[in-house]
N, C-alpha and C positions, 0 to 999 in steps of 0.2 A: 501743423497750424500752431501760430504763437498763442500762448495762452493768457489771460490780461496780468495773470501773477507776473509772466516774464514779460509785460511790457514794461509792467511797472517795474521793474529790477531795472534793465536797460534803459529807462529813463534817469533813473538817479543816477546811474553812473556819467560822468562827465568825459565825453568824447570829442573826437575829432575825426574827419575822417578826409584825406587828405589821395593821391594819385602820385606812384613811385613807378617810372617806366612803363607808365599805361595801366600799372595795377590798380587797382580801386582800396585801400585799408581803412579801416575803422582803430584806433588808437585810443586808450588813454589821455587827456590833457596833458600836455608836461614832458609827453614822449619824444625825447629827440629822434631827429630824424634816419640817424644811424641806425637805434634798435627799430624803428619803424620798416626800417628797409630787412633787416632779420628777420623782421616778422612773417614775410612775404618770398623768404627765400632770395634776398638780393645783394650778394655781398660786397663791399665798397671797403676799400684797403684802407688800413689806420695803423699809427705808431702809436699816438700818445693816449687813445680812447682805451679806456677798460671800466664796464661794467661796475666795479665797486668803487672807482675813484672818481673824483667831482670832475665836471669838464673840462677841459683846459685850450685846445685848441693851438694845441704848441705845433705840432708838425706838419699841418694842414695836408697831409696827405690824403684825405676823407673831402675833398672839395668837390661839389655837387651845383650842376644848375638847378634854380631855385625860381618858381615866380609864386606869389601870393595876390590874394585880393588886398587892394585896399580899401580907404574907408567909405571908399562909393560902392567897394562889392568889382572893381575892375579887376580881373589879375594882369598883374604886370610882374615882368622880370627884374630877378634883381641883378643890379649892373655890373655884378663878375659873381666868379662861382663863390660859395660859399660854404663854412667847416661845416659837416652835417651831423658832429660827434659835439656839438655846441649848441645847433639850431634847435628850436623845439618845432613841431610840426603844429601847423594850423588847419584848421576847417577851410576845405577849398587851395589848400597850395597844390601845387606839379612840381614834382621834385624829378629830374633827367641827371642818374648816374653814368658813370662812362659809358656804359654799356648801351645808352639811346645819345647820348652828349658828345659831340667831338669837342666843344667844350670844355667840358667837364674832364674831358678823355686826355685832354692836352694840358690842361691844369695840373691835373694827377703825374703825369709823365715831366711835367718841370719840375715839381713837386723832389720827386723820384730824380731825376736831372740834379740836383741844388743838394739832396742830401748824398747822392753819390759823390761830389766834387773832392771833396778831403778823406771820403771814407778807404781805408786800406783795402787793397786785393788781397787778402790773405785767410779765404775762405778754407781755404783746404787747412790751415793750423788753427783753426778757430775755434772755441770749445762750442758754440751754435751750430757749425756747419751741420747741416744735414736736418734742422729743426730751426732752421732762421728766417722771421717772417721777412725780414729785407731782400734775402734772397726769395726767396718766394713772389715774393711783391716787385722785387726789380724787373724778373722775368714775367711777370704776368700785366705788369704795369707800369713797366718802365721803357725806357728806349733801347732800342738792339744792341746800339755801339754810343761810346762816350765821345764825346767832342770835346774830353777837358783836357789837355797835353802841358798844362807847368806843372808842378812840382806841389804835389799833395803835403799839407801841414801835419809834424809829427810831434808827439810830447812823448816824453821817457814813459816805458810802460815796462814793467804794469806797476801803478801803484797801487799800496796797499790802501785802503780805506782803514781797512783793522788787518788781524791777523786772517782773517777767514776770507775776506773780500777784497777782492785785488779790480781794479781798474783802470782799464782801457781806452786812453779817453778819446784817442784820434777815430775809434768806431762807434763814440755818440752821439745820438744823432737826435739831441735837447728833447726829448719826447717829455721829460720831466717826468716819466712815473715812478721811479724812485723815489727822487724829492717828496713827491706828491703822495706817495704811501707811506712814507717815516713820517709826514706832517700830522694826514687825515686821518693814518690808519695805527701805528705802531706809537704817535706823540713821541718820535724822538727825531727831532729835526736839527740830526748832524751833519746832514748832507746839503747843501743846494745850489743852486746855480749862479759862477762868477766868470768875471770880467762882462764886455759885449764884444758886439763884431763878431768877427773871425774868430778871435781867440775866444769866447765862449765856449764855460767848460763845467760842469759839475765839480764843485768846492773840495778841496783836500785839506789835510793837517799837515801840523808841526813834526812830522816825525820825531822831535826832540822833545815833542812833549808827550807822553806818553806817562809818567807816573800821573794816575790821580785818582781818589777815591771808589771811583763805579759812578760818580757823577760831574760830579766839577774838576776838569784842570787843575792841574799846577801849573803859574806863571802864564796863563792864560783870564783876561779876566772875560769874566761872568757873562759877560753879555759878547763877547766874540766867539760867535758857532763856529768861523771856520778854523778856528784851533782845536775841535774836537773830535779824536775819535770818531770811528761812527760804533759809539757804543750802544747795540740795540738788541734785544734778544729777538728780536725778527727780520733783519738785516739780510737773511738769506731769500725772504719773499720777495725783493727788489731784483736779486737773482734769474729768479724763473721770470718775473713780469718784464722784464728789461727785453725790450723787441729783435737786438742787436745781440754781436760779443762783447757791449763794454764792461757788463758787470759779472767777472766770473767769482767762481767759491776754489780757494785753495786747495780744498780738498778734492776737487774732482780735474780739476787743469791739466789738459793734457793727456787723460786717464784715456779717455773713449771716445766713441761717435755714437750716435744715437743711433744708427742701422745695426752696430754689433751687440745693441742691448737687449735684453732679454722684460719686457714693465709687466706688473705685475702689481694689483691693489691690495692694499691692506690697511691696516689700523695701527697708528702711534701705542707701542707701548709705554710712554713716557711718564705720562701722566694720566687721570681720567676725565680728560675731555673724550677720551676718543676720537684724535684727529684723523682724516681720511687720508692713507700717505699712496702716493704710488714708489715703488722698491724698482730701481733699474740694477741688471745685475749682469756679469755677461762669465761666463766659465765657472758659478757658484759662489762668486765672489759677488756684494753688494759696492758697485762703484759708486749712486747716488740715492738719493734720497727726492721727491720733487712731491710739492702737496696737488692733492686729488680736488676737483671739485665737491664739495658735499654742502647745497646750501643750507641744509638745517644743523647740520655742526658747526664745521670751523670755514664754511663757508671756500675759501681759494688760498686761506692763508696757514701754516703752523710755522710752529717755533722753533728758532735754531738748532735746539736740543732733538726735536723731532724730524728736523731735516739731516744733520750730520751725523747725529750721538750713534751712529752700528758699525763703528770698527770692531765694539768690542766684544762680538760672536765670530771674529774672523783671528781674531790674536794667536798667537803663538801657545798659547796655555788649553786651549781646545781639548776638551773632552772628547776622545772617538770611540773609544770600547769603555767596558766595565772594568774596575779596577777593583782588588779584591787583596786584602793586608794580609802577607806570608807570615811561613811559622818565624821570618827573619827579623818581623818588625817593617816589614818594606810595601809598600803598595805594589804591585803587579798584574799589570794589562790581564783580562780573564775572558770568554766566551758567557754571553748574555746566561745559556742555562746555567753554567758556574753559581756568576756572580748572584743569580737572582737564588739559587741552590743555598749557598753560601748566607745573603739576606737574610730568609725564612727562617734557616738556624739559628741565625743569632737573635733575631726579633722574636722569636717562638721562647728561648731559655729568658731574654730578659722579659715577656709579658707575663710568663708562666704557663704558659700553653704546651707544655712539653710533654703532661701526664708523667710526669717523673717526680718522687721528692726534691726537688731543688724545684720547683716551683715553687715552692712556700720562701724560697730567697728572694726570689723574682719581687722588682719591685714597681714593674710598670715601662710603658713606653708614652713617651712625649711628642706630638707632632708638632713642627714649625714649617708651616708653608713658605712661608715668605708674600710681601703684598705687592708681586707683579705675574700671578701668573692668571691664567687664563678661568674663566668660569668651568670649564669642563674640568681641571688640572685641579681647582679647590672644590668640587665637587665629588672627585675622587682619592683628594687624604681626608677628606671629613667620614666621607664611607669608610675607609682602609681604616682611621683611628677607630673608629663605634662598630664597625662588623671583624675585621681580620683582627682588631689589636684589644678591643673590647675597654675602649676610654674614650671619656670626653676630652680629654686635655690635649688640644688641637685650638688653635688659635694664629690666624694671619695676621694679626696686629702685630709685629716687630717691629713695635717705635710706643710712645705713651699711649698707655689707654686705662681705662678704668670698668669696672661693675657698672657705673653709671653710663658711659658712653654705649657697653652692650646691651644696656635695656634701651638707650635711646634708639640703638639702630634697630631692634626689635620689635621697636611700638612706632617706629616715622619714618624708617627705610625701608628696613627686607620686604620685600611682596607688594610694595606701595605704586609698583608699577612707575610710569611716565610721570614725575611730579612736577616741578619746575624746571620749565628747558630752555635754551638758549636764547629761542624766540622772546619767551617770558621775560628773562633778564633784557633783553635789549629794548622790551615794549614799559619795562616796569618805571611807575614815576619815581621811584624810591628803594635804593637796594644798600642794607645793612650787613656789614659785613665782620665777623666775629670768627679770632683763630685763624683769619683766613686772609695770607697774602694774594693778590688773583695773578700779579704777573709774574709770583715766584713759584706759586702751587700751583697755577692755574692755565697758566698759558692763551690759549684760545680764550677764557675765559675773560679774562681781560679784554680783550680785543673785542669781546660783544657789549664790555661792558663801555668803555671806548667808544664804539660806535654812536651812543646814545648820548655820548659827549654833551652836554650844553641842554637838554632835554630830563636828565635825570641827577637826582639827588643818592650823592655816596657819601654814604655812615661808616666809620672804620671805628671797631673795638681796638684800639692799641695803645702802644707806648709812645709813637708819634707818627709820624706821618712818612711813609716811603716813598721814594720813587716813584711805584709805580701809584699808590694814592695819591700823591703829588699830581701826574698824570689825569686822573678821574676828575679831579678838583674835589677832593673828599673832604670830609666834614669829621674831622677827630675828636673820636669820645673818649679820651686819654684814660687809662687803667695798667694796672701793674701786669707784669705777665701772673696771672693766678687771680687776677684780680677781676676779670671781664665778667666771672656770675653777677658781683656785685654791680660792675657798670650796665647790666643785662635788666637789672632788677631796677635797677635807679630808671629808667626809660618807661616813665609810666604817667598816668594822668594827662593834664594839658600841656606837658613837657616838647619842647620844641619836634625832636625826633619821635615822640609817641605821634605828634598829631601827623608828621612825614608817612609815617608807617602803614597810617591807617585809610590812605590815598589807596585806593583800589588797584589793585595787580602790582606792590609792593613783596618787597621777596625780603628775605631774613635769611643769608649766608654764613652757616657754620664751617671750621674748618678741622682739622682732626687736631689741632695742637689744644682745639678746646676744653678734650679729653683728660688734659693737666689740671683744670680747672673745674675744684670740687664745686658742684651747683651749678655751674657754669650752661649746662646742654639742657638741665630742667628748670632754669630761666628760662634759655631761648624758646623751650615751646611754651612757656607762658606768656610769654612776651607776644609769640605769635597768636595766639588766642586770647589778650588785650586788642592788639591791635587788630588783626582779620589777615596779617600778613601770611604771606605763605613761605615755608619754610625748604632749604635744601642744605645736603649735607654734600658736602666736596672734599674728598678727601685727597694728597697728594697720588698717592701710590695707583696705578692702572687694575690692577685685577682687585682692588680690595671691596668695589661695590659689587663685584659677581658673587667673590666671595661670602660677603654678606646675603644676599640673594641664596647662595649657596648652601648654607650654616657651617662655614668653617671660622665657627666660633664655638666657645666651652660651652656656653649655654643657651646656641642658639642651633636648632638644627632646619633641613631642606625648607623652601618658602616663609620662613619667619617662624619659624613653633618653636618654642620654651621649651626648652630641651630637660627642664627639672617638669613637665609635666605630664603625667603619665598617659593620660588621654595622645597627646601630641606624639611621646612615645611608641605608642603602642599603632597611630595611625601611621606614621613611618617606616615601622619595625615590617606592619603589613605591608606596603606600598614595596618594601626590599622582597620579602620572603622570609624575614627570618625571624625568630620566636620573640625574641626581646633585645631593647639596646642598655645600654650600660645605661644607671641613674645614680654614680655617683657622679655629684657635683665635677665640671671640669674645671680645670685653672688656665689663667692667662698666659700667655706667653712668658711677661716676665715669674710668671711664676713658677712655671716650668722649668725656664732656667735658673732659677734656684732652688729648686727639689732638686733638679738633677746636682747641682753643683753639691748641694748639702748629701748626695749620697742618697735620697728618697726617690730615684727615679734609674731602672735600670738598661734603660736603653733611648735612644734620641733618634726620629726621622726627622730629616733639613733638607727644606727646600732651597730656593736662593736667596738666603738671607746670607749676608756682610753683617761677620762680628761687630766692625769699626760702626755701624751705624746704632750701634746698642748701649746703652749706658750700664746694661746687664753685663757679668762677664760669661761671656757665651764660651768662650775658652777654656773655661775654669772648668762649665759646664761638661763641654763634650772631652774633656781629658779626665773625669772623675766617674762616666756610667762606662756600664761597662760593653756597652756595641752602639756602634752610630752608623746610619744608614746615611748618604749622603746623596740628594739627586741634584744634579748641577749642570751647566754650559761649561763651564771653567774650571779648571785648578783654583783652589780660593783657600781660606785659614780654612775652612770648613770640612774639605776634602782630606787635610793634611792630618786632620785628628779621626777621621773615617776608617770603620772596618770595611764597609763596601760601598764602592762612589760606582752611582749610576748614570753615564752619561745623559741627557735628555736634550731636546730640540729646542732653539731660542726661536721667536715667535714668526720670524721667515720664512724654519722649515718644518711648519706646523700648521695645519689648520686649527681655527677654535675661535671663543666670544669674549670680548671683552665687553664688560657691562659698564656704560659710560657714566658722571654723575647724575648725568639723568634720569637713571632707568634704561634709557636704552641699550640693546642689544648690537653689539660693535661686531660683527662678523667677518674672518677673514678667513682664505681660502691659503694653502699652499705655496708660497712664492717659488720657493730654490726646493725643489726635491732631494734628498737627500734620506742615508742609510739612519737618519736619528729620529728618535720616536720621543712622544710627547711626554708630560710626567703624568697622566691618567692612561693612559696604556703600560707605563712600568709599572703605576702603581694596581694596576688589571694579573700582568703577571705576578707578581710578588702577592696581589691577593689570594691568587689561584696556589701558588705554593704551599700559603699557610692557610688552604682547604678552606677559604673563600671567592666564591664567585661573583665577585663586586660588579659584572658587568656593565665597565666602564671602560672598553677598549675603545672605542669610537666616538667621536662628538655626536653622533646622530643617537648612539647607547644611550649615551651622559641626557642629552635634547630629551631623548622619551621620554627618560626615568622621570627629569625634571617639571616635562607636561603634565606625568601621570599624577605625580603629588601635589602640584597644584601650590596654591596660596593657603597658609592656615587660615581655618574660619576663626570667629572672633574668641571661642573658647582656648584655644589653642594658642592665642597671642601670647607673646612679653608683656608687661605692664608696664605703662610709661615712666620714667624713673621723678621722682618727686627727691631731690636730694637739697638740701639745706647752703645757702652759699657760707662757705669759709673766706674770712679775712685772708686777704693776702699777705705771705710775708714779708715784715717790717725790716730795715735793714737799720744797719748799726754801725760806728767803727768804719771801717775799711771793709765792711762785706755791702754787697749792693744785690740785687735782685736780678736775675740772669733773664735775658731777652735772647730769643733766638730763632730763628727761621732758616729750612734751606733758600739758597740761592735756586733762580734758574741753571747756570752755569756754575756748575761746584764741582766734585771730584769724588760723586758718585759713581757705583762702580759700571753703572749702563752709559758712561761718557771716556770709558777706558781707550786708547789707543787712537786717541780723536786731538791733536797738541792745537788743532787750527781754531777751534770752537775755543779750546780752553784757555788760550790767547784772550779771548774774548772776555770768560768773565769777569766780572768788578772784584779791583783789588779790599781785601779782608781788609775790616778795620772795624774797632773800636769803639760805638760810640757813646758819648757821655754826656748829658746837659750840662748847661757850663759853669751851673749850679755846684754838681756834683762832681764833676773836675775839681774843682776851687774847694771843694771840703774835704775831699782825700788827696789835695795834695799835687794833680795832677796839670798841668796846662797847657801841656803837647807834647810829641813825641811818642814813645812807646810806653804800654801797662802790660802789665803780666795778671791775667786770672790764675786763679788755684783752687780745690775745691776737692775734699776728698782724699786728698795725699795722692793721687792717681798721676797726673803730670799740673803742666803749666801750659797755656796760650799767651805768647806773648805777640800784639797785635798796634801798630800805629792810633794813634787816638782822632777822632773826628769830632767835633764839639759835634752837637744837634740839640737842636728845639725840640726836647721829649721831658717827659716824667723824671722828676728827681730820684734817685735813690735805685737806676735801672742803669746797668751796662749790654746793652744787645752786640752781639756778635755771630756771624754767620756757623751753622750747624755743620758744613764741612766743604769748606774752603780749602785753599790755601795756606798753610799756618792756622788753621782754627777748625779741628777736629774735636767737637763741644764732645762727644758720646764718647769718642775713645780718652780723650784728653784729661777732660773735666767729671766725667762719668758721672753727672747728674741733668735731669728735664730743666727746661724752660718754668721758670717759677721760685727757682732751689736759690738759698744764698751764697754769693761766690767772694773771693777775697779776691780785690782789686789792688795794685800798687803800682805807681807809676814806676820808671825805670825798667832793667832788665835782672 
């Protein structure tokens, strides 16, 4: 029996309810007729129709007989079939799919007729075959035999769109969703549809033009798309949606068939959205990459970088046994008990744990996770550092950070649960973004924000306006890099973006280059508590909000507890078993690596961190302690300075959680089976050697322990950091204020062995307001940064509309390796001069 609560529910909703094939449905307003017909179990063949993109009705293979009432209440038919992936359904229409319509039935089969005419018979060389809705749909709704006998239309193939995307154009078949998803979905509309007629064909380039910034052509002007690249950092989603063989990916052409693959779901390590990816793989080898459905993440779409970037667990450099440094000086393959034998010895004499006089030498062990690995993986060097090594000094930050960004993530992230999520972003009237690029750090993130296109108001803390805020149509609060506390601070009162902010279900996006920025993170929560905004913190790197979650930080341990507090201590200390954990104060990453470099630190465990991404010298470090444990995927600088390298599993052949910026719990299972184990099961054994039993061999171990301890209660919290904003620094002379961001596509080492993607990214360059050109001197052509006496970047100049007295150039590009190069942060003053 309905109850009047649910009548009244059912009455405010606004329906229709309309008859598909005899069915009776009840619909939403607005509902085309196509998902009406899904709703019901009825399925009706389509090229151009998909769910996230606006209707178009390019291919009309979805042609349906249709009658409606009209305004007398008569139904009458309408006088030929019609797109059903266009039509909205009405109260009282009859809708007859093929399936009751011969009609309809023979519509569809002309349909299918007209687009077979020119299309190539070369099903069997096709990188679709065996997954192609056309074949599918020919055979299920098309004609048995062809009556077309001249001579089908061909054009040169394949061409390149870019380096990654090659296209097929005699097997397009104008569906437009490509077009239609760089326009609606990706804002990069370098693709679209020319000539008419026959010759109608999806837009190509100049091949000849080909140098140009990452945005605009050279010798192409401004406003001619079809001389552009299709430079898009999602350019592979057109890919998978493309109904046909016309749009294939360089990297997989020719490689396989979809019957000999092995798919297999999992989660982007790339960044921290936590994209949903599905892994096709066949003989252990990862041949593609294809995104998963996930509507409340990245929804059907990820990023290039998360579609191609896993060559580089399959390379030549491959870790497969333990390696273990002879009395020759030499590394040499070892047997797992060896190497983890070997380990404990040396970890045991440099922490002092040896019960022998020479402990009093002993000067300590340093941990470096690295910020990609999994929640289980930083849950087990935080335990290894404070129970087996008996220190704080454990830190996954290897890149900028400060004492102030770890009290923020202590008092606004760890344990905070599910805070602002994607839904949030895409619903918000107002999203402020600070430290934080979305389509170079964020990926998916972008793309929700995107979505909201023309509905929502975007605030950017920068030095001027990128690309991808260009995209947003954002609203630049122009500040120096070091400078955003104070532009943080200034956002107050009846100030334009204060009164934006305080629009209900407004979001406040920090990014972790914020962390450069003294004040800078205890504005943003004041700012959020002027305004009522709500706050999320998105960091680049994938495993660094587990690890936070975790406490693989110095001063932060499991659920959020204040690792200098003895209460929080001691409820921990319980929760393991064990009597007490260390309470000397731990140190940062960078600081580590310079105890150790300075000789105050006598031994190093290294995760997968890459020197090159340090402005530390990590080098200097591990060639001056005297044992380094190394756990890696790869041969790297890191290995090469190693007493004992542990091989471990890259995130294919591993189960475990990656905790997305959300909060959320990113769970993945096993893909490629294989003889490599995870780094919280080496770090399981290696505990047990040095007669601790960290019981952390298993994700399901790691899962309890993490249930067991819970969220700190509020005594036990970090305190929110209250830190004073610093002046940014002034520049002078020929030094200019350093700006800097990774790119999506750079030469990071998780894009290693992948040339078709890196084709892709935007050429490094330069760039300088034209202010600040014209006062040091410069007015095109090439500059040389220096800084430090470390090296030089010398880098093409691109004037831009930004901040005087600021040179931005990308963090590790192509020619512009800011951390090994220049060896100072985002903020520092650099010396610019034109020439070489």
């Amino acid at each position: 029996m309905t109850s009047t609560a649910d009548k009244a529910t059912a009455e405010t909703v606004d329906t229709v309810t309309l008859t598909i094939d005899g069915k009776e449905t009840t619909v939403p307003k607005g509902t085309l007729i196509i998902r009406a017909a899904e709703q019901v179990g009825i399925d009706i063949p389509r090229f151009c129709d998909h769910p996230l993109l606006a209707p178009a009705g390019a291919c009309r293979q979805c042609l349906v007989d249709v009658a409606a009432p009209d305004r007398e209440g008569n139904v009458r038919a309408f006088p030929k079939p019609q797109a059903s992936c266009t039509m909205q359904a009405m109260d009282g229409m009859i809708v007859n799919t093929q399936h009751t319509s011969d009609e309809a039935k023979n519509a569809q089969e002309g349909v299918m007729e007209l687009l077979l005419i020119n299309h190539p018979l070369d099903c069997p060389v096709c990188d679709k075959g065996g997954e192609c809705p056309l074949q599918n749909q020919a055979l299920s709704h098309g004609r048995s035999e062809s009556r077309f006998i001249d001579v089908k239309r061909v054009f040169e193939k394949p061409l390149p769109l870019s380096s990654e995307i090659l296209l097929d154009r005699e097997r397009c078949v104008l569906c437009q969703r490509c077009t239609r998803f760089s326009k609606e979905i990706a804002g990069d509309a370098f693709i679209d549809l020319q000539n008419r007629g026959a010759m109608q064909q999806i837009g190509t380039f100049d091949e000849d033009v080909l140098g140009f910034d990452g945005y605009e052509p050279i010798g192409v002007a401004a406003e001619d798309e079809s001389g552009r690249a299709f430079s898009s950092y999602y350019s592979g989603n057109t890919v998978q949606i493309c109904p046909v063989g016309a749009l294939t990916s360089a990297a997989y052409r020719f490689r396989s068939r979809p019957f000999d693959l092995v798919s297999s779901p999992g989660i982007s390590e790339h960044d921290s959205s936590g994209a949903a990816i599905r892994t096709d793989h066949r003989r252990g080898t990862i041949l593609r990459r294809l995104s998963d459905n996930d509507p409340v993440v990245n929804e059907e779409w990820i990023t290039d970088k998360d579609r191609f970037a896993f060559s580089w667990q399959n390379l030549s450099d491959r870790l497969e046994r333990p390696l273990v440094r002879g009395e020759d000086g030499e590394l040499h393959e070892a047997s797992w008990p060896d190497a983890i034998a070997r380990a404990a010895e040396g970890l045991k004499a440099a922490a002092g744990l040896t019960g022998t006089p020479a402990d009093k030498k002993a000067k300590g062990v340093g941990v470096l996770p690295g910020g990609r690995i999994t929640m289980e993986d930083a849950y087990a060097y935080q335990k290894f550092a404070r129970v087996a090594l008996g220190t704080n000094d454990v830190d996954v930050r290897t890149r900028i950070a400060s004492d102030e960004e770890q009290a923020f993530l202590g008092a606004a992230v760890a344990a905070s649960g599910m805070g602002v999520t994607f839904a949030d972003l895409e619903k918000a009237p107002t999203v402020l973004l600070a430290g934080f690029e979305p389509e170079d750090e964020g990926g998916v993130v972008f793309l929700r924000l995107r979505k909201a296109y023309g509905s929502q108001r975007v605030l950017t803390v920068a030095p001027f306006l990128s690309r991808g805020a260009e995209k947003l149509d954002a609203t630049l609060i122009q500040a120096l890099p070091g400078g955003e506390g104070a532009a943080l601070a200034a956002i107050k009162g009846a100030a334009d973006a204060a009164e934006s902010l305080k629009a209900e279900g407004s979001v406040i996006i920090v990014g972790e280059r914020l962390a450069g920025a003294p004040g800078a993170l205890s504005e943003a929560l004041r700012l959020a508590k002027r305004t009522g905004a709500r706050l999320a913190w998105i960091p680049r790197r994938a495993g660094e909000r587990g690890a936070v979650e975790a406490g693989a930080l110095p001063g932060l341990l499991p659920g959020g507890r204040d690792a200098t507090a003895a209460s929080a201590r001691d409820a921990i200390a319980q929760g393991w078993g064990v009597e007490t954990l260390p309470d000397a104060p731990g140190r940062s990453a960078s600081e580590i690596i310079a105890a150790a470099a300075a000789g105050q630190l006598s031994g190093l465990v290294v995760g997968g961190v890459t020197p090159s991404d340090l402005t530390d010298d990590l080098a200097a470090a591990l060639a001056k302690v005297d044992f380094v444990v190394s756990l890696e995927v790869r041969r790297t600088d890191v290995t090469r300075h190693a007493d004992v390298v542990l091989p471990v599993a890259p995130p294919s052949e591993k189960p475990g959680t990656f905790v997305n910026w959300e909060g959320r719990l990113r769970g993945f299972a096993t893909a490629i089976r294989t003889d490599a184990i995870s780094d919280h099961r080496a770090l399981d054994f290696l505990g047990r050697e040095l007669g601790a039993d960290l019981k952390v061999g298993t994700v399901a171990d790691v899962n309890e322990q993490l249930a067991q301890l819970g969220a700190a209660p509020k005594a036990e919290r970090v305190s929110a950091p209250s830190v004073k904003v610093e002046k940014a620094t002034k520049p002078a002379g020929d030094e200019l204020v350093l700006a800097s961001w990774h790119l999506l596509v750079d030469e990071g080492a998780l894009q290693d062995g992948e040339p078709y993607l890196a084709g892709t990214g935007r050429t490094a360059v330069a760039r300088l307001s034209p202010a600040t050109a014209e006062r040091i001197g410069v007015k095109d052509g090439v500059v040389t940064l220096t800084a430090g006496g470390r090296g030089t970047i010398e880098l093409p100049v691109a004037l831009t509309d930004m901040a005087d007295g600021v040179v931005w150039v990308p963090a590790k590009s192509p020619g512009s390796w800011v951390a090994q190069e220049l060896g100072v942060e985002p903020g520092a003053l650099v010396r610019v001069k034109g020439g070489i």
